[in-house]
C-alpha positions in Angstrom: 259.2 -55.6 33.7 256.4 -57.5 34.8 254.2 -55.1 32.9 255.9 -56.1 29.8 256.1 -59.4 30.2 252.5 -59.5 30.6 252.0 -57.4 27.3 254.0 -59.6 25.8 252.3 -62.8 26.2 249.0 -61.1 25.5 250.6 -59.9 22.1 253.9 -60.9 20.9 254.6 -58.5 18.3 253.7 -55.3 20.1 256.7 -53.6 19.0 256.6 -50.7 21.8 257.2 -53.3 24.1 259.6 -55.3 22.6 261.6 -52.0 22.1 260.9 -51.2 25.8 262.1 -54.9 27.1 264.8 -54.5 24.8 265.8 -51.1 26.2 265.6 -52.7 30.3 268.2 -55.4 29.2 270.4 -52.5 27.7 269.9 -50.7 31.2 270.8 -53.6 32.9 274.3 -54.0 31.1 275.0 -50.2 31.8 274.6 -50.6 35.5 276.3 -54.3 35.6 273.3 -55.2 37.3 273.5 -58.6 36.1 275.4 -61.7 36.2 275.4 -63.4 33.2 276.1 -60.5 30.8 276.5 -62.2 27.1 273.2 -63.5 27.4 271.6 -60.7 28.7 272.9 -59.2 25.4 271.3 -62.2 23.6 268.2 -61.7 24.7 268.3 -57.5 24.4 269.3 -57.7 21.1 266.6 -60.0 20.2 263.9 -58.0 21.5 265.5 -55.1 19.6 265.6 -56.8 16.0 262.1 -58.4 16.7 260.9 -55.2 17.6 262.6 -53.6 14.6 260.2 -56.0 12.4 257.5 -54.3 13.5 258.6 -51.1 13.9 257.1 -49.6 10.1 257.3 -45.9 10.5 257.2 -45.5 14.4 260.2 -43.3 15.3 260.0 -44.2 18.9 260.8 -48.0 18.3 262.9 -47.2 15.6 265.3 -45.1 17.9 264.7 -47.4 21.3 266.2 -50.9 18.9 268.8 -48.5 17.8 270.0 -47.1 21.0 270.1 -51.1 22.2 271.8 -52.3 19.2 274.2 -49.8 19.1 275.0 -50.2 22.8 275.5 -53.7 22.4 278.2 -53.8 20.1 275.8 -54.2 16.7 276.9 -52.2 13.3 277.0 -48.6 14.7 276.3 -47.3 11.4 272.9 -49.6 10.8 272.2 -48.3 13.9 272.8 -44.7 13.5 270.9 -45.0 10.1 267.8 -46.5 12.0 267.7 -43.4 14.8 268.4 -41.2 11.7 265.3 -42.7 9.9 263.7 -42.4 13.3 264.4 -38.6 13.4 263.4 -38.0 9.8 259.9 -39.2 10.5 259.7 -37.0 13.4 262.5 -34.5 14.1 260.3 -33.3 16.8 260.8 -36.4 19.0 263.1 -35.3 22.1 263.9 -39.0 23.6 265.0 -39.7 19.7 267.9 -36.9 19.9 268.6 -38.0 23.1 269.3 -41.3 22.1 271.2 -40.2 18.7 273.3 -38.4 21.3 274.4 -41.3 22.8 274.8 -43.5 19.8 276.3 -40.5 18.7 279.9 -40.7 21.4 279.5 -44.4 21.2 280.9 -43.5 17.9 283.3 -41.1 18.8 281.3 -38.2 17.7 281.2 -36.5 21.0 280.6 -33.1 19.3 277.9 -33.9 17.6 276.3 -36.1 20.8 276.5 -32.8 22.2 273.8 -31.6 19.6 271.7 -33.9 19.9 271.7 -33.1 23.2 271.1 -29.4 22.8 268.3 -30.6 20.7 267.1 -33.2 23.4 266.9 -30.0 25.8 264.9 -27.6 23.4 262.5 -29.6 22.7 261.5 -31.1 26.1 263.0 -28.6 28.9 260.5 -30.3 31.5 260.2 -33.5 30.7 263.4 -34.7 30.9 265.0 -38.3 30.4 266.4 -38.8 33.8 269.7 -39.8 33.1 270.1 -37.1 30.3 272.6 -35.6 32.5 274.7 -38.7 32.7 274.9 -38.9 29.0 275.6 -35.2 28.5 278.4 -35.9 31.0 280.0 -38.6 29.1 279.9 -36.6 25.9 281.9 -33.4 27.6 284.7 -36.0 29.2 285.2 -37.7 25.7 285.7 -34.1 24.3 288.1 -33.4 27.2 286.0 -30.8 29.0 286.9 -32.4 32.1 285.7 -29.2 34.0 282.0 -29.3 32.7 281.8 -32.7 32.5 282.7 -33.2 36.4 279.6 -30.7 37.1 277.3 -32.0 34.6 278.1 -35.8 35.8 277.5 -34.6 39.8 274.3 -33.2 39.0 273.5 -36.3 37.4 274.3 -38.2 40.5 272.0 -35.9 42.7 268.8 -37.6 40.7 270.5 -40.8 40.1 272.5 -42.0 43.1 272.7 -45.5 42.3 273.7 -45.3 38.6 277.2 -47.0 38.4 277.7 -45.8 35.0 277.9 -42.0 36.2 280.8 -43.2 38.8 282.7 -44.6 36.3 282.5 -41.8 34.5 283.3 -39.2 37.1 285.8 -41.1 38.9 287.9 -41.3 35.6 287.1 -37.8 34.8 288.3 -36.6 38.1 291.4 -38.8 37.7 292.6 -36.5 34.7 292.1 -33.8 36.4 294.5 -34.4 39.4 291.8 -34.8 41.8 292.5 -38.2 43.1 291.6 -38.3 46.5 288.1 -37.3 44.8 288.9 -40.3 41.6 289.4 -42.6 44.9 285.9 -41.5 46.5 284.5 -42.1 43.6 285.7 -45.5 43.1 284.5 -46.7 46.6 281.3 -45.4 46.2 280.9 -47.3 43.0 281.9 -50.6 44.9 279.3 -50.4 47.0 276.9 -50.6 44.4 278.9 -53.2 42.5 281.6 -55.2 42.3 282.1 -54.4 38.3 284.4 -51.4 38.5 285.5 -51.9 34.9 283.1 -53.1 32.5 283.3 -53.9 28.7 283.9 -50.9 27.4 283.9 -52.0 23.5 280.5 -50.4 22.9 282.8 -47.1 22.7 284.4 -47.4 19.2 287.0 -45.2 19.0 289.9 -45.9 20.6 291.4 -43.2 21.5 288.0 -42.3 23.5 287.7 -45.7 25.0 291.3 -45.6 26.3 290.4 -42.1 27.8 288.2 -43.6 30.2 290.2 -46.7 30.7 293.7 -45.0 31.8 291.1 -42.7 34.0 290.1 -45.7 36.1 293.5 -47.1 36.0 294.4 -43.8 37.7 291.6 -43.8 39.7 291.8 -47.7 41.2 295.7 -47.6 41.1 294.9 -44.5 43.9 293.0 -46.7 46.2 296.4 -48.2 47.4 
């Protein structure tokens, strides 16, 4: 971040930074690594929309602001259209499906996430986004693939140990499978990274999918007892 600040005092309107900065505030939210949460949303969606006005045709900065945007509770549909314009430019551009994956079951479209995934994998099987696994994960469980998505979201852990996000997920996921002493596991591990257990979840916009997760962790925390 320092890196970026720097960059961005040398030259304000570099838009791959500004989508970059942008994208650390979103990361940030995810892991409820940060106290005062609404204006770390101020301040990540402002680097997104500033880096947005200079975007022009660059796909990469196109689908970085729309992956923030869209995780921060803007339009979901301005900001599908942005990683869509992104894609068009260049459907060749693996982080791009990767994020239209995501934006993708934040809209409760978990089928097609699961695409864009595919298309994430195909087209960069080495270089891979390092929580890919995490968001594959999350699109299984909101398409009630518990099975798969418990796999998928372990894995994940194994490179990410400290992403809270992934707990959440699993614990919730394990929850409606009957595996509660594992739900419960889950939990405390979580808690020793944070104390946010259960986050704003109204970046998820369907319903349905939203209360998914929620009555998972219900199940999950209501264990611990």
């Amino acid at each position: 971040m320092i890196q970026l600040e720097r960059a961005l005092a040398r030259d304000p309107g570099f838009g791959p930074a500004l989508a970059l900065a942008a994208w650390y505030h979103q990361q940030l939210d995810v892991g409820a690594w940060i106290e005062d949460r609404e204006r770390n949303r101020g301040e990540g969606i402002d680097l997104a929309r500033r880096a947005l006005q200079t975007a022009g045709d660059d796909p990469g900065v196109l689908a970085a602001a729309a992956h923030v945007l869209g995780h921060f509770g803007e339009d979901i549909n301005a900001a599908l259209a942005l990683v869509d314009r992104s894609l068009a430019l260049n459907p060749s551009f693996a982080r791009g499906w990767y994020w239209s994956g995501i934006l993708r079951y934040m809209a409760g479209q978990p089928d097609l996430a699961l695409e864009h995934f595919d298309n994430f994998l195909r087209l960069s099987p080495r270089d891979r986004w390092p929580a890919h696994q995490a968001g594959i994960g999350a699109a299984l469980f909101f398409s009630r693939r518990f099975e798969e998505a418990a796999a998928m979201l372990l894995r994940s852990l194994q490179e990410l140990p400290n992403f809270t996000h992934t707990y959440r997920f699993l614990a919730a996921c394990y929850a409606h499978m009957g595996r509660l002493e594992e739900a419960r596991e889950m939990i405390k591990r979580l808690r020793a990274l944070t104390p946010v257990v259960v986050p704003d979840f109204s970046r998820y916009r369907d319903q349905q999918q939203r209360e998914l997760l929620l009555s998972g962790l219900r199940l999950a925390i209501d264990g611990e007892a």
